[in-house]
Backbone bond lengths (Angstrom), bond angles and torsions (degrees), N, CA, C in turn:
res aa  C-N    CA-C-N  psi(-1)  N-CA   C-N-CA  omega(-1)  CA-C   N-CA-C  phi
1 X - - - 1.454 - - 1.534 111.30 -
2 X 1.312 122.40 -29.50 1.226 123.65 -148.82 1.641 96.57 -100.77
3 X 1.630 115.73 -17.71 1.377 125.13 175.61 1.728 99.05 -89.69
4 X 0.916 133.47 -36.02 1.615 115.21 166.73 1.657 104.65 -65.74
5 X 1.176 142.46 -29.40 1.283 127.44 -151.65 1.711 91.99 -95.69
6 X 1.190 125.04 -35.03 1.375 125.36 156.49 1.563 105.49 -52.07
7 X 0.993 140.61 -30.96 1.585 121.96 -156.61 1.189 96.32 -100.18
8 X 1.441 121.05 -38.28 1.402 128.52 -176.54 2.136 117.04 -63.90
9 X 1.574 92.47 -30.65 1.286 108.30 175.18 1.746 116.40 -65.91
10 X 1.654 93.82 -50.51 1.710 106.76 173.89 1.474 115.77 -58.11
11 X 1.486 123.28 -43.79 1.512 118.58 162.07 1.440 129.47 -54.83
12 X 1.395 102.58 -41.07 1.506 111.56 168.35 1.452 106.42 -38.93
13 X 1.554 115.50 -96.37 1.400 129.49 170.85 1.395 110.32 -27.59
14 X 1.519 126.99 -18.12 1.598 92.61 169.23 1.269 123.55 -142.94
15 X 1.791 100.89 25.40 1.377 116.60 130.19 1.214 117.71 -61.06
16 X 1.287 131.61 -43.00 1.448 128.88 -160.09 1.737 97.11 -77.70
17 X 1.156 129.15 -31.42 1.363 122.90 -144.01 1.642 71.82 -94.20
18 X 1.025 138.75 -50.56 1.703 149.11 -167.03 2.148 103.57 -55.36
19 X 1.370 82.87 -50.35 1.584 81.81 -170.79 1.457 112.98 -74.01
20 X 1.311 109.97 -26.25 2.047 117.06 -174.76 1.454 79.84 -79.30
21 X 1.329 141.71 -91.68 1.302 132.62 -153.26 1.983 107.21 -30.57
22 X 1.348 95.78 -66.67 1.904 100.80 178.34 1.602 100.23 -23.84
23 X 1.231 105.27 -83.14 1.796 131.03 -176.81 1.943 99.14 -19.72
24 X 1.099 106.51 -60.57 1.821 115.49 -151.80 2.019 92.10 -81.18
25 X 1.137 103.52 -55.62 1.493 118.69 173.29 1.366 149.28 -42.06
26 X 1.771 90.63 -53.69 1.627 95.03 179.27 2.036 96.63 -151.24
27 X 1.082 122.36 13.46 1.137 117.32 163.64 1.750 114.63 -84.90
28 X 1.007 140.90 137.92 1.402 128.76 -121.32 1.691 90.65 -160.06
29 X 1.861 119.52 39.05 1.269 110.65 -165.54 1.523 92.23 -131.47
30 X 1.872 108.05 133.27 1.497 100.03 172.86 1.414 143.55 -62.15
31 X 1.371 92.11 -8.64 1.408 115.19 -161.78 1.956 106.37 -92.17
32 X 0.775 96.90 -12.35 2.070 119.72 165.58 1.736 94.88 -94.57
33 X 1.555 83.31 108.38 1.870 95.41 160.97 1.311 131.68 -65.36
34 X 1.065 131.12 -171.63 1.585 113.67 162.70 1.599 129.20 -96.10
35 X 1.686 90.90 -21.42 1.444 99.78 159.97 1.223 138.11 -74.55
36 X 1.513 127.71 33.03 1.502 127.20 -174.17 1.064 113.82 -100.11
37 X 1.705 111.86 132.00 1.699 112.26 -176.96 1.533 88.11 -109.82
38 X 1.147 97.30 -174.94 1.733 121.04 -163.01 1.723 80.22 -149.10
39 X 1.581 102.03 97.25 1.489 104.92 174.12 1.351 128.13 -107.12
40 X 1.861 99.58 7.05 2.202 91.80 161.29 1.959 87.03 168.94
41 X 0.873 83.55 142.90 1.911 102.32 -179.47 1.394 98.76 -112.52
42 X 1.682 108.52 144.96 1.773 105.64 -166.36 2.087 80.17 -147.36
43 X 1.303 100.20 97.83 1.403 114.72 171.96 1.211 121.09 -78.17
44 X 1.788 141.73 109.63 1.089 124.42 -173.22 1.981 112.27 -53.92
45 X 1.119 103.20 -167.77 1.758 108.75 -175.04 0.975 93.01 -103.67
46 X 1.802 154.36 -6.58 1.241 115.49 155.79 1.647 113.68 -87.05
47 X 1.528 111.56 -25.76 2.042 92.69 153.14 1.900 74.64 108.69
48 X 1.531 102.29 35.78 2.276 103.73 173.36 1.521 82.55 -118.88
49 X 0.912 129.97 -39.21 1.626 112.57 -151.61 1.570 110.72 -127.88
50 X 1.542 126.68 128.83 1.277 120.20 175.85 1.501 98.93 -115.86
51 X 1.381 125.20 153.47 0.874 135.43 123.41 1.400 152.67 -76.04
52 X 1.488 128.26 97.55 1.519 139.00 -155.76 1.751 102.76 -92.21
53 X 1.462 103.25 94.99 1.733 106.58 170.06 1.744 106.77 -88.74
54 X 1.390 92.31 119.41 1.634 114.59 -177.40 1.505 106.42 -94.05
55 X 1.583 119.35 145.17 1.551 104.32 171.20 1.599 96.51 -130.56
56 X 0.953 114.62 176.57 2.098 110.04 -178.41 1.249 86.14 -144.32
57 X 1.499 110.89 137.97 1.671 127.58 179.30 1.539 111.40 -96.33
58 X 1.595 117.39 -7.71 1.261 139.72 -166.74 1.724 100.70 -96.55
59 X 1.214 105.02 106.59 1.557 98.29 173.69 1.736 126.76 -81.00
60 X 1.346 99.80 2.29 1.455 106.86 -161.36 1.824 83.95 -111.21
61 X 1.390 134.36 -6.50 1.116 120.89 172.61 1.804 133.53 -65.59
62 X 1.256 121.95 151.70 1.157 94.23 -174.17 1.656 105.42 -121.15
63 X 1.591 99.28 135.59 1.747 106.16 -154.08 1.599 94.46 -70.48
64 X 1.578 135.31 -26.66 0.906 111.05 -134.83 1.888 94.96 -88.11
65 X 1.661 101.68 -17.54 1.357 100.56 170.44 1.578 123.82 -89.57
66 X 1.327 100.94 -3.59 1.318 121.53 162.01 1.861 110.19 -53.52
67 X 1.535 112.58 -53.04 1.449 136.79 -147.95 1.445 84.37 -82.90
68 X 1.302 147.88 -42.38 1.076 161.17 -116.53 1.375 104.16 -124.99
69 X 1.271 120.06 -63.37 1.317 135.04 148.12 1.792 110.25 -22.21
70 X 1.581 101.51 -90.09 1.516 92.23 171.01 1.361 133.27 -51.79
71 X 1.280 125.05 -23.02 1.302 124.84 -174.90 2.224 110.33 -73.48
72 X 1.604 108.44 -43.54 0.632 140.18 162.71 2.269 116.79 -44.25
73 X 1.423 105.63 -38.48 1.527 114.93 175.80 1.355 103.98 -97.02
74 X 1.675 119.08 -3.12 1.403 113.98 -154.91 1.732 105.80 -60.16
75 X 1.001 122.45 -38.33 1.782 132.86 179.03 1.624 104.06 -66.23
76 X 1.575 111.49 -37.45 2.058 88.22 176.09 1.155 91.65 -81.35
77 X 1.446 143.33 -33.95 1.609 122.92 -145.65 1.838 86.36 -79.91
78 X 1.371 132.86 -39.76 1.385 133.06 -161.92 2.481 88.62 -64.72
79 X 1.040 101.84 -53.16 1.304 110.50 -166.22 1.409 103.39 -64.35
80 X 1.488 131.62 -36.20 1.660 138.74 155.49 1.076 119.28 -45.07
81 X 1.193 122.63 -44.66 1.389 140.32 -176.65 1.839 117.08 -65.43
82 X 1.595 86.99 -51.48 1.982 100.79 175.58 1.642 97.78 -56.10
83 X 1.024 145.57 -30.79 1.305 165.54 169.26 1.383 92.85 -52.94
84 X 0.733 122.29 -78.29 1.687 110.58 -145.33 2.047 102.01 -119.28
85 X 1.467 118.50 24.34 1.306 131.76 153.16 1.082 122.28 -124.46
86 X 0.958 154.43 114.79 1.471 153.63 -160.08 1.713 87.35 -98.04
87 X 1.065 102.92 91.35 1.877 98.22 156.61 1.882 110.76 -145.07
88 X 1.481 117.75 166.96 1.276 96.48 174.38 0.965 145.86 -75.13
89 X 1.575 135.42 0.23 1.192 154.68 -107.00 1.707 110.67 158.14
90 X 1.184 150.23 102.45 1.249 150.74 150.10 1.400 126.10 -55.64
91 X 1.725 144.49 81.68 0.972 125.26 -170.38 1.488 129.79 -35.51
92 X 1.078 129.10 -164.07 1.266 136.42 -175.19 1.405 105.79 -119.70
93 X 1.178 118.45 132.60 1.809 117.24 -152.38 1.688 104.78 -110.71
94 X 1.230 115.20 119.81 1.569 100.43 -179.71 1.476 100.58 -128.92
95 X 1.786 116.89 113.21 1.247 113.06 -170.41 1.671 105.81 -87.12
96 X 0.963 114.65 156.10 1.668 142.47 -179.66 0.926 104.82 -139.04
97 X 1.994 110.50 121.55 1.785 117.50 155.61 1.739 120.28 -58.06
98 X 0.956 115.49 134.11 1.507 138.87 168.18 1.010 126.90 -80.94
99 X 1.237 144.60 104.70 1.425 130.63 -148.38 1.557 89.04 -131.14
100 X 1.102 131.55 24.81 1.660 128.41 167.05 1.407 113.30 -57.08
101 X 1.154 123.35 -65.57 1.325 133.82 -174.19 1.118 119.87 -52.84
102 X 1.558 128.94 -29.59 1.374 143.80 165.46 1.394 96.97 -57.92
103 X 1.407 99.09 -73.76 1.579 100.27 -166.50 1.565 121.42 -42.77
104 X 1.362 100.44 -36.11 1.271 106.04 -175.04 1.490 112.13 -83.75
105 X 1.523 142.52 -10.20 1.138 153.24 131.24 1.498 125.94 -44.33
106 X 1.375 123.94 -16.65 1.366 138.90 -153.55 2.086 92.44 -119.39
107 X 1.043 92.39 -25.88 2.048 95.82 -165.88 1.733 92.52 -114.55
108 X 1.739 119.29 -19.55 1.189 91.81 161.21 1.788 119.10 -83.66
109 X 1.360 104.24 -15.41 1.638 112.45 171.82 1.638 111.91 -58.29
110 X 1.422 109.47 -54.57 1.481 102.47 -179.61 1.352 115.87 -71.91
111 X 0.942 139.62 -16.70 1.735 150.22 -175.92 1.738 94.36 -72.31
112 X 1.548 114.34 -71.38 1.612 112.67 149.60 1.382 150.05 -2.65
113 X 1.906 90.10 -48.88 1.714 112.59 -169.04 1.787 85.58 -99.49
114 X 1.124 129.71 -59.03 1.198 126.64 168.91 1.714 115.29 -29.91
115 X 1.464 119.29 -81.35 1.279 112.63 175.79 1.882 114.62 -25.70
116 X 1.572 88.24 -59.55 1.516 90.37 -164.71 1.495 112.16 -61.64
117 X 1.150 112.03 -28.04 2.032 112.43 157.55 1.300 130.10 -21.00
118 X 1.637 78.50 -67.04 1.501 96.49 -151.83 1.791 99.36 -80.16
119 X 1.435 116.42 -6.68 1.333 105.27 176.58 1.390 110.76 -88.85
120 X 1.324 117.63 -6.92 1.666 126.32 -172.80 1.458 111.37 -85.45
């Protein structure tokens, strides 16, 4: 068990490192900002289905043409990928916005506004 959850981990990490490079590189759509990270790939255990969590550093972007965008490249980024992973089979990629980093930008702001309160 513990040797699939390693193998499954190693694909993760380099799907993700595979799919952000694709995205910044050779995906060729206006509607993809320049600020998009690819912040963690979650491969089921039979190794058909990934999940691609996207985050945007651009607050003025809009995800839903963002979502659209990727969904839309999903067949070159899967065909980019056979390229540069040697596996038998390419899962099936379903991206989801990530909104961690916001959040976590938004609670380090109030933690901020708090300090600065309480010194006033």
């Amino acid at each position: 068990m513990v040797l699939a959850t390693n193998r499954i981990n190693r694909l993760n990490e380099e799907l993700k490192r595979e799919i952000s490079e694709i995205i910044h590189k050779s995906v060729k759509d206006p509607r993809i900002p320049d600020f998009v990270s690819v912040t963690r790939v979650e491969t089921s255990k039979d190794m058909k289905h990934a999940k691609v969590y996207i985050s945007v550093l651009d607050n003025n972007a809009d995800t839903k043409d963002l979502e659209a965008a990727l969904k839309s490249a999903t067949g070159f980024i899967k065909k980019e990928i056979a390229k540069g992973v040697k596996m038998r089979f390419i899962p099936e990629l379903q991206f989801i916005m990530d909104h961690s980093i916001e959040y976590g930008m938004r609670m380090a702001k109030l933690i901020d506004d708090l300090k600065n309160a309480e010194r006033e």
